[in-house]
C-alpha positions as CSV (number, residue, x, y, z in Angstrom):
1,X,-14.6,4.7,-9.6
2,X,-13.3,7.4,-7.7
3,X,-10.8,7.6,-5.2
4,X,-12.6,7.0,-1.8
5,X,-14.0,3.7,-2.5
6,X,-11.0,2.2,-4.5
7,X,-9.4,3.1,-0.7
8,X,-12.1,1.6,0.9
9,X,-12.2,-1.2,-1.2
10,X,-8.0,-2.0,-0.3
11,X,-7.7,-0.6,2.7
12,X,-8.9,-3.5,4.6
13,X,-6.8,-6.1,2.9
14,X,-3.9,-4.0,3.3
15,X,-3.8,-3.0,6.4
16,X,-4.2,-7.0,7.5
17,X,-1.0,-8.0,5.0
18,X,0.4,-4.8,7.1
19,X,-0.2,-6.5,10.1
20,X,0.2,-10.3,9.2
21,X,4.3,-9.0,8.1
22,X,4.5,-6.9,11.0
23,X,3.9,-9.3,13.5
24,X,6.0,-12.3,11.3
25,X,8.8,-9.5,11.7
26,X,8.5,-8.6,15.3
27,X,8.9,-12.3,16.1
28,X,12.2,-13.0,13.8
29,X,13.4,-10.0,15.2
30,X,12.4,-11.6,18.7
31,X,14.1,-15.0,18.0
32,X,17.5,-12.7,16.4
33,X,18.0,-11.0,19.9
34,X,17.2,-14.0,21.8
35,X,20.2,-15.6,19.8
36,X,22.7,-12.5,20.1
37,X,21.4,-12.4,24.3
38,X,22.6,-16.5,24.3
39,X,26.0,-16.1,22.4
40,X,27.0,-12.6,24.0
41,X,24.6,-11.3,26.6
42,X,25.8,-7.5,26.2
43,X,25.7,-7.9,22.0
44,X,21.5,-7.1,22.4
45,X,22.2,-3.3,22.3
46,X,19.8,-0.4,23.8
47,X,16.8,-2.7,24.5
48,X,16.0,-6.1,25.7
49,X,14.7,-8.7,23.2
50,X,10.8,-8.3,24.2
51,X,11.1,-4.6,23.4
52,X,12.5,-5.1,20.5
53,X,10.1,-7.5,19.4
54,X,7.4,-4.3,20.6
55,X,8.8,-1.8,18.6
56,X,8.9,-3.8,15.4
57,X,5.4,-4.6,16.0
58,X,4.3,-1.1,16.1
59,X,6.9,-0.3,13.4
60,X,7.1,-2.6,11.2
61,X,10.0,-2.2,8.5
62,X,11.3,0.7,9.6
63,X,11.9,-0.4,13.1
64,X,13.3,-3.5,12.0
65,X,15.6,-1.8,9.5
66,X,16.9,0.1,13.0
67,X,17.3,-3.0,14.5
68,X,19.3,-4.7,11.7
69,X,21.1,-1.3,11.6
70,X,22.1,-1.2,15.6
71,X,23.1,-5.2,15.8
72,X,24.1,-7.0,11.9
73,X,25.2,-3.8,9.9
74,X,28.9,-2.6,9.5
75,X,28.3,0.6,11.6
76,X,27.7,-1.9,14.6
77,X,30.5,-3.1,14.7
């Protein structure tokens, strides 16, 4: 078996796990800065919470580590 179709065997399963956890992130990160926007409405830094949600749904874990990074980490604060 060579490399080509052991990629074309997994790449359409993995790309729809990709997907299924990117869009299960872009929504908890959704319903996070819809919290922070009710309990302090200037605590949702640099973007509102539908972009947010947007650019963890086209960036998947990295975006949401920014996220978690510009609103819950130490540096935040």
């Amino acid at each position: 078996m060579n490399i080509s179709s052991l990629i074309a065997s997994f790449g359409g399963p993995l790309f729809i796990c990709a997907a299924i956890v990117s869009i299960f992130v872009s929504f908890g990160v959704y319903r996070d800065a819809q919290r922070l926007k009710q309990n302090n409405p200037v605590s949702v830094k640099i973007l509102s919470p539908g972009i947010w949600a947007l650019v963890c749904l086209f960036g998947s874990i990295p975006a949401l580590a920014l996220y978690w990074a510009a609103h819950h980490s130490s540096w935040s604060k």
